[in-house]
C-alpha positions as CSV (number, residue, x, y, z in Angstrom):
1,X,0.0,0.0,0.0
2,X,2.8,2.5,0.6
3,X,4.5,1.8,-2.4
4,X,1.2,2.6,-4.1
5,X,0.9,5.6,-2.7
6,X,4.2,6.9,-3.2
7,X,3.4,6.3,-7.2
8,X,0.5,8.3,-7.0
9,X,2.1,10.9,-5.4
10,X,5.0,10.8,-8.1
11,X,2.4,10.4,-11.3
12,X,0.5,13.3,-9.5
13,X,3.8,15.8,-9.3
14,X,4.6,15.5,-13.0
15,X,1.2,16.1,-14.2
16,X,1.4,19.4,-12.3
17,X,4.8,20.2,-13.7
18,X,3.9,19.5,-16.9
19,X,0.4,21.9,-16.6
20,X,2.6,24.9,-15.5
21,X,5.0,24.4,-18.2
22,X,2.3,24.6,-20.7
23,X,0.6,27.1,-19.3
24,X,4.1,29.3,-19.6
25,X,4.5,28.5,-23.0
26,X,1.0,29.5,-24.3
27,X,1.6,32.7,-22.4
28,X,4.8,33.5,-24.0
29,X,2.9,32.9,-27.1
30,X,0.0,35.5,-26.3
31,X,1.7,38.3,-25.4
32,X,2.1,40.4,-28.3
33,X,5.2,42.4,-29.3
34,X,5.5,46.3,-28.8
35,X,5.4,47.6,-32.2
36,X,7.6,50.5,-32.1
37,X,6.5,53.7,-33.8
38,X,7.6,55.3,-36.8
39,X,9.4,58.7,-36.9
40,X,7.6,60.9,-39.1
41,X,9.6,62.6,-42.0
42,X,8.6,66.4,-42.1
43,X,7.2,66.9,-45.9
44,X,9.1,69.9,-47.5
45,X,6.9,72.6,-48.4
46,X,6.3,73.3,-52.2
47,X,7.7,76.6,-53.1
48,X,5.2,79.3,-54.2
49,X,4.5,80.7,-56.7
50,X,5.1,84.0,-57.0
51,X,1.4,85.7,-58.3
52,X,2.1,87.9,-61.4
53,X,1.6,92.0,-60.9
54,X,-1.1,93.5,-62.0
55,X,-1.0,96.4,-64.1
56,X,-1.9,99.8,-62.0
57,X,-5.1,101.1,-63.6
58,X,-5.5,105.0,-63.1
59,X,-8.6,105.9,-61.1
60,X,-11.2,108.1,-62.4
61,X,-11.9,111.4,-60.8
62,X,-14.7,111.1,-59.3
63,X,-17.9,113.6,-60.3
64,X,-18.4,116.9,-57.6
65,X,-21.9,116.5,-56.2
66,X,-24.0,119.4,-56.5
67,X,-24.9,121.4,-53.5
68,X,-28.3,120.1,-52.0
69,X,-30.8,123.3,-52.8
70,X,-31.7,124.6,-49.6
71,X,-35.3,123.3,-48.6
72,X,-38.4,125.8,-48.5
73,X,-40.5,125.7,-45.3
74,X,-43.0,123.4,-45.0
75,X,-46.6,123.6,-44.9
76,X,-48.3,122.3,-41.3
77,X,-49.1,118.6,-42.0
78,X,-52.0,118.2,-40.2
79,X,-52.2,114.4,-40.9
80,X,-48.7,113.2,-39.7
81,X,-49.2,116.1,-36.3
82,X,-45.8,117.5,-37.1
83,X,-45.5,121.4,-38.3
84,X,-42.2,122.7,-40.1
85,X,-40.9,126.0,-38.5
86,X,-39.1,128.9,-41.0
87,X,-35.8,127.7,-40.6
88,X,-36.9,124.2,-42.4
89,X,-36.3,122.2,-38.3
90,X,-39.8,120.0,-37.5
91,X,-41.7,120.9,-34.5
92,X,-43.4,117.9,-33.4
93,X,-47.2,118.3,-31.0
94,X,-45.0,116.3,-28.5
95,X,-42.3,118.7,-28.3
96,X,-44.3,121.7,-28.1
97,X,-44.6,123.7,-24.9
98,X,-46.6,126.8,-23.5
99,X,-44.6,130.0,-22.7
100,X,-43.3,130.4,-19.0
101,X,-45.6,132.1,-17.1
102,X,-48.4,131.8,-19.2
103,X,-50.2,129.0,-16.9
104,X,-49.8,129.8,-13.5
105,X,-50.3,127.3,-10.7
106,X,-53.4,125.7,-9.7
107,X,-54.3,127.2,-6.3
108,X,-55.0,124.0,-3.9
109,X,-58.0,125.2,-1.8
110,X,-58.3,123.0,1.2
111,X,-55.2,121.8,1.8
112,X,-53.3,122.7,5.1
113,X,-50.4,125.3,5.6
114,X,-48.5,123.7,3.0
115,X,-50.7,125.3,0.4
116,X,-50.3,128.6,1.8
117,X,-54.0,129.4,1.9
118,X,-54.4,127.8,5.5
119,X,-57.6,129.1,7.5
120,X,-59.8,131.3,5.5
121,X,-58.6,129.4,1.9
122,X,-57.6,132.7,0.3
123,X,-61.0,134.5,0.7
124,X,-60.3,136.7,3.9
125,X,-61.9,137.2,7.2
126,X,-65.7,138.6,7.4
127,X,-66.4,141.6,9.4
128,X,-64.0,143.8,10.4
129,X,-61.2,142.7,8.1
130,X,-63.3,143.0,5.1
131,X,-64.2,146.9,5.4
132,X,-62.5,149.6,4.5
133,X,-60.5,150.9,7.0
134,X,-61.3,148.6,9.3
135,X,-58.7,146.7,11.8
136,X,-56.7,147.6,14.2
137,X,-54.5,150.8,14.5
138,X,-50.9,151.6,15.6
139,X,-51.7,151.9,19.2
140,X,-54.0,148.5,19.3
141,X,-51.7,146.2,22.1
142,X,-53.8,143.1,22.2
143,X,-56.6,144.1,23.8
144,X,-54.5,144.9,27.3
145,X,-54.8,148.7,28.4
146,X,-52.7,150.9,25.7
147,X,-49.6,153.0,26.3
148,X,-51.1,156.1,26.0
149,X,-53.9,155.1,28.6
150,X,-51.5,154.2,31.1
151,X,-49.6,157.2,31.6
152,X,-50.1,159.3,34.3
153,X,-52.6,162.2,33.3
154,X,-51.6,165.3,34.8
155,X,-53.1,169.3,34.7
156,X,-52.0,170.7,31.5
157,X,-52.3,167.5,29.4
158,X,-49.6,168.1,26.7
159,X,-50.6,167.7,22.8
160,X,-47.1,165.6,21.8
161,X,-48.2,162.4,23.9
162,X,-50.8,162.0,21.1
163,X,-50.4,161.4,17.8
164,X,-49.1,164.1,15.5
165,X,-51.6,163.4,12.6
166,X,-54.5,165.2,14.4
167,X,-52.5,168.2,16.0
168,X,-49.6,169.3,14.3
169,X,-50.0,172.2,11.4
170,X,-49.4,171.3,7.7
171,X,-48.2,173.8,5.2
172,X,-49.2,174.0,1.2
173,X,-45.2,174.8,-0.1
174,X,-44.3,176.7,-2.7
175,X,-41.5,177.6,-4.3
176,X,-39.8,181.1,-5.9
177,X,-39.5,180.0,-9.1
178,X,-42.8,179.0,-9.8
179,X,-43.8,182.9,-9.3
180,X,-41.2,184.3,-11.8
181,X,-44.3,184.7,-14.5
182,X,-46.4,186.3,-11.6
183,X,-48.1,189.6,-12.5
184,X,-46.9,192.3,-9.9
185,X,-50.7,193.9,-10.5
186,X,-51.9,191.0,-8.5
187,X,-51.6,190.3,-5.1
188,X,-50.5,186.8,-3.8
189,X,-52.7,185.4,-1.6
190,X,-53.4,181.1,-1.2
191,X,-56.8,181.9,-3.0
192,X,-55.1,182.9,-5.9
193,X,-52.3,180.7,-5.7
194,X,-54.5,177.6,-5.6
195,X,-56.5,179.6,-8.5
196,X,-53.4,179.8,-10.9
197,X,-52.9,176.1,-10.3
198,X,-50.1,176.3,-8.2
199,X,-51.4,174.7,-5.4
200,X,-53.7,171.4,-4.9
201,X,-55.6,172.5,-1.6
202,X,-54.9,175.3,1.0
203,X,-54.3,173.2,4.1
204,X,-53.6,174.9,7.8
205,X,-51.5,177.7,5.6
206,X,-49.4,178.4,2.7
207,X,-45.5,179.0,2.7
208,X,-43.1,180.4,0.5
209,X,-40.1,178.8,0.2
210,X,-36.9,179.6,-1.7
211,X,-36.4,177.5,-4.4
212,X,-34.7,179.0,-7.7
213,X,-33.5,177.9,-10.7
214,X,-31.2,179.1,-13.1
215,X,-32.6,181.7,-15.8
216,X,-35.9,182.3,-13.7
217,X,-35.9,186.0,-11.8
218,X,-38.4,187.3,-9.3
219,X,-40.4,190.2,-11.0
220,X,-39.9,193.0,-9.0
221,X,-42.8,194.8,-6.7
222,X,-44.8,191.3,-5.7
223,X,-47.5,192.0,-2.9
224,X,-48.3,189.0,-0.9
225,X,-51.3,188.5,2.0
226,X,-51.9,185.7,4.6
227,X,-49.0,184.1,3.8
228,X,-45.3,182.6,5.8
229,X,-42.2,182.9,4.4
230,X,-38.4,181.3,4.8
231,X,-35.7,182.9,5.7
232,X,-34.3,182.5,2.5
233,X,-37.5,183.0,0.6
234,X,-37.9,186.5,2.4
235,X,-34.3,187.6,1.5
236,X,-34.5,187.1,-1.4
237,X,-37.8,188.3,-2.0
238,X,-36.9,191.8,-0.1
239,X,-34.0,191.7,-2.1
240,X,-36.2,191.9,-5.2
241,X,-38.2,194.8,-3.9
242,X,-41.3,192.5,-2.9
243,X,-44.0,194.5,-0.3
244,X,-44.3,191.7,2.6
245,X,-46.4,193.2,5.1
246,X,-44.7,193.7,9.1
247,X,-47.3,191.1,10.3
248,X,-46.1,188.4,8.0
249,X,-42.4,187.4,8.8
250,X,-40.4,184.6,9.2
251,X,-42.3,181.4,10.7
C-alpha cells in the first residue's frame, strides 16, 4: 500500500509540472510584441508661386456732387401732427410747450399750511377785516390797556403824547421859481395861488419857500397876503423889492 501511494504521489507531481510548463509556454505565445513607432519625415513645403503683378489702372476722378438746394418751409401737416418752422427744423405736437408764465399754478383750496392758503382758503376774514378801514390801528396792544392810557394824566395835558396826525400844522409849499411869471398887479394870496394852479388845496396855511432855478428871476414889486415865508425865501424876496407886510415874517 505504501509503495502505491508513493506512485501516486510521483504520477500526480509530474502532471502538475507539466500543466505549468504549458501554461508558460501559451503565455509567451500571447503576449504580443510592442510595435515600435515610426518617426515621421517632415514633408518639405512646395515653393510658391510667386502671383504675377497687376498692371496699375488710373482711377477716375470722381464727379463733384452738386450742393443740395436749400429746402423751402414746410406747410403744417395736419395728418402726420408735425408742423415745419421757418428755418426748415420740424416741431413735433410732442415737443411743443406753452410760454413760461403763461399758466400759472393751480391754487390748492383745502389743503393745510403747506398750500399757503391755510384758515380762511384765500377769501379773507368777514367783518371787520373785510371793510375799508377797518382793523386795528398803531396803538392797538392786544386788547391789554394801551400805552397812552397808562400814563399818568396830569393838569395841563400836553398835545405831543398823542399822535401828531391830528395836532400838528401842515403847510401848502411853494417855491420862488414857480412865481417868476407872476403879475406884480396882482396880489399873492393862497386863494389865488390855488386859482393859478399852483397849489392842490390850501391846508392849515401856505408857505413860500426859496427855491430858484437858473434863468428864472423874481419880478420886481410882488404884494403878498396871509402868507409865511423862509428865511431865505424872504431875503431874497426883499432883495427883489417884494411889499411883505410887518405882520407876515419869518415862521
Amino acid at each position: 500500500m505504501a509503495a502505491a501511494k508513493k506512485k501516486h504521489k510521483a504520477t500526480g507531481s509530474a502532471k502538475s509540472s507539466t500543466k505549468s510548463a504549458a501554461r508558460k509556454s501559451t503565455a509567451k505565445k500571447a503576449a504580443p510584441k510592442k510595435a515600435t513607432p515610426k518617426k515621421a519625415t517632415p514633408k518639405k513645403a512646395a515653393p510658391k508661386k510667386a502671383a504675377p503683378k497687376k498692371e496699375a489702372v488710373p482711377k477716375k476722378a470722381a464727379p463733384k456732387k452738386a450742393a443740395p438746394k436749400a429746402a423751402k418751409p414746410q406747410t403744417s401737416d395736419v395728418s402726420g401732427g408735425n408742423v415745419a418752422s421757418a428755418g426748415g427744423a420740424v416741431l413735433k405736437l410732442g415737443s411743443i410747450r406753452p410760454a413760461k408764465g403763461s399758466w400759472p399754478k393751480r391754487t390748492r383750496v383745502g389743503r393745510g399750511h403747506g398750500s399757503g392758503m391755510v384758515k380762511t382758503g384765500g377769501e379773507g376774514g368777514k367783518g371787520q377785516t373785510v371793510r375799508s378801514g377797518g382793523g386795528k390801528g398803531p396803538s392797538f396792544e392786544g386788547g391789554q390797556t394801551p400805552w397812552a392810557r397808562r400814563l399818568p394824566h396830569k393838569r395841563g395835558y400836553s398835545q405831543k403824547a398823542r399822535d401828531i396826525g391830528h395836532f400838528r400844522t401842515t403847510f401848502s409849499v411853494v417855491n420862488l421859481h414857480q412865481l417868476a411869471a407872476w403879475d406884480p398887479a396882482v396880489e399873492v394870496t393862497p386863494q389865488a395861488l390855488k386859482e393859478r394852479g399852483l397849489l392842490g388845496k390850501v391846508g392849515d396855511g401856505v408857505k413860500i419857500l426859496g427855491g430858484a432855478r437858473t434863468g428864472k428871476s423874481l419880478p420886481s414889486g410882488l404884494k403878498f397876503r396871509d402868507v409865511l415865508f423862509s428865511a431865505g425865501a424872504l431875503e431874497a424876496l426883499q432883495a427883489a423889492g417884494a411889499h411883505i407886510p410887518q405882520e407876515q415874517g419869518k415862521k
